[in-house]
C-alpha positions, 0 to 999 in steps of 0.5 A: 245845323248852324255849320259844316267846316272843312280844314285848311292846311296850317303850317306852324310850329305848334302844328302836331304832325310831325311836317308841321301842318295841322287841320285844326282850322276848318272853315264853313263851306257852302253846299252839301259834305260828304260825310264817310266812314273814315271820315268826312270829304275835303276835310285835311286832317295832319296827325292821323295817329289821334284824329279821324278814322271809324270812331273819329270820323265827324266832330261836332261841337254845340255853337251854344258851347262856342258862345260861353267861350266868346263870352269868356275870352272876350272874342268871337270864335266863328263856326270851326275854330274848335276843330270841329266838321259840324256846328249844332244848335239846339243840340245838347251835344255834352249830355248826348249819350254814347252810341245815341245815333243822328240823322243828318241830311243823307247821313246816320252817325253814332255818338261815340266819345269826347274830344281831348285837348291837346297842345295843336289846340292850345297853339291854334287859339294862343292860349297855353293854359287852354288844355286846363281851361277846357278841361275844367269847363268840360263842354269837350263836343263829340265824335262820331262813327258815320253808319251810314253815308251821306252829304249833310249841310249847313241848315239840316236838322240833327233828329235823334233817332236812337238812344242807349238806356244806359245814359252814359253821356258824352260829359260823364265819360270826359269828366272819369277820364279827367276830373272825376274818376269815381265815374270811370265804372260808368264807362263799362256800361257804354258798350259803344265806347271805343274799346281803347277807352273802356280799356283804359278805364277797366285798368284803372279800376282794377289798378292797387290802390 
């Protein structure tokens, strides 16, 4: 693992809670982290209502991901300025599969969904056509559920103990949910995929055409 960030308090106007502070920029830290089932130590987070929480507890996003868009945007992005607790290497974070579980340090964590853009994102990097950009790339990172606790740091291996068959990945379930909704069926066969999400997809298949 290349990184572990932790958020920092930002107060600014794009700022989605609803004082005006966000947790968007996480910062790397040295030494271990402690990672929980709500989520992960030290780490600020503004708008409870859409980030953290069991099936958000721990974002990850691919630094090889993070290079594309250096590239892209003509800027360096430094571990973190995705919103993301851990930056991967070697890890192909967009075709992980739900519920596919990794071995970090101490800690055991569950693949569970993509990360959706939002405005606090576009307002963080200064790029209001962002959410559009990000959608079309469709590298989304992954959250993940921590079952088990444990302290990670930058520099421990990401070992893939445990993968579904079904082979729903990451990349499939942001792509039916934004771009392609011919994959929306895929969904139901993920049964690791928060419920909300699976939900949304059996209502859309079952919507009058």
């Amino acid at each position: 693992m290349a990184a572990v960030n932790l958020g920092v308090v930002t107060e600014a106007e794009w700022a989605g809670d609803a004082s005006g502070r966000s947790g968007i920029d996480k910062r790397p830290v040295d030494g271990p982290v402690s990672l929980l089932a709500e989520g992960v130590a030290g780490d600020f987070i503004g708008e409870r209502a859409h980030h953290g929480g069991p099936d958000k507890a721990v974002y990850a996003y691919a630094e090889e991901d993070a290079a594309w868009w250096s590239a892209e945007i003509g800027r360096a992005i430094r571990s973190g300025g995705f919103g993301e607790n851990l930056t991967t290497y070697a890890v192909d974070v967009t075709g992980a599969v739900i519920g596919e579980q990794w071995e970090i340090g101490t800690a055991l964590l569950q693949v569970t969904m993509p990360r959706t853009p939002c405005t606090t994102f576009a307002g963080f990097w200064g790029m209001p056509d962002l959410i559009r950009r990000f959608t079309v790339r469709a590298t989304p990172g992954a959250y993940l559920r921590v079952l088990r606790e444990g302290e990670v740091g930058a520099g421990d291996p990401v070992e893939v103990v445990e993968r579904p068959t079904h082979g729903v990945t990451i990349g499939e379930v942001f792509r039916a949910t934004s771009l392609e909704p011919e994959l929306l069926p895929r969904l139901l066969d993920a049964e690791d995929l928060p419920e909300p999400i699976r939900e949304k997809a059996r209502r859309r298949l079952t919507r009058p055409l």
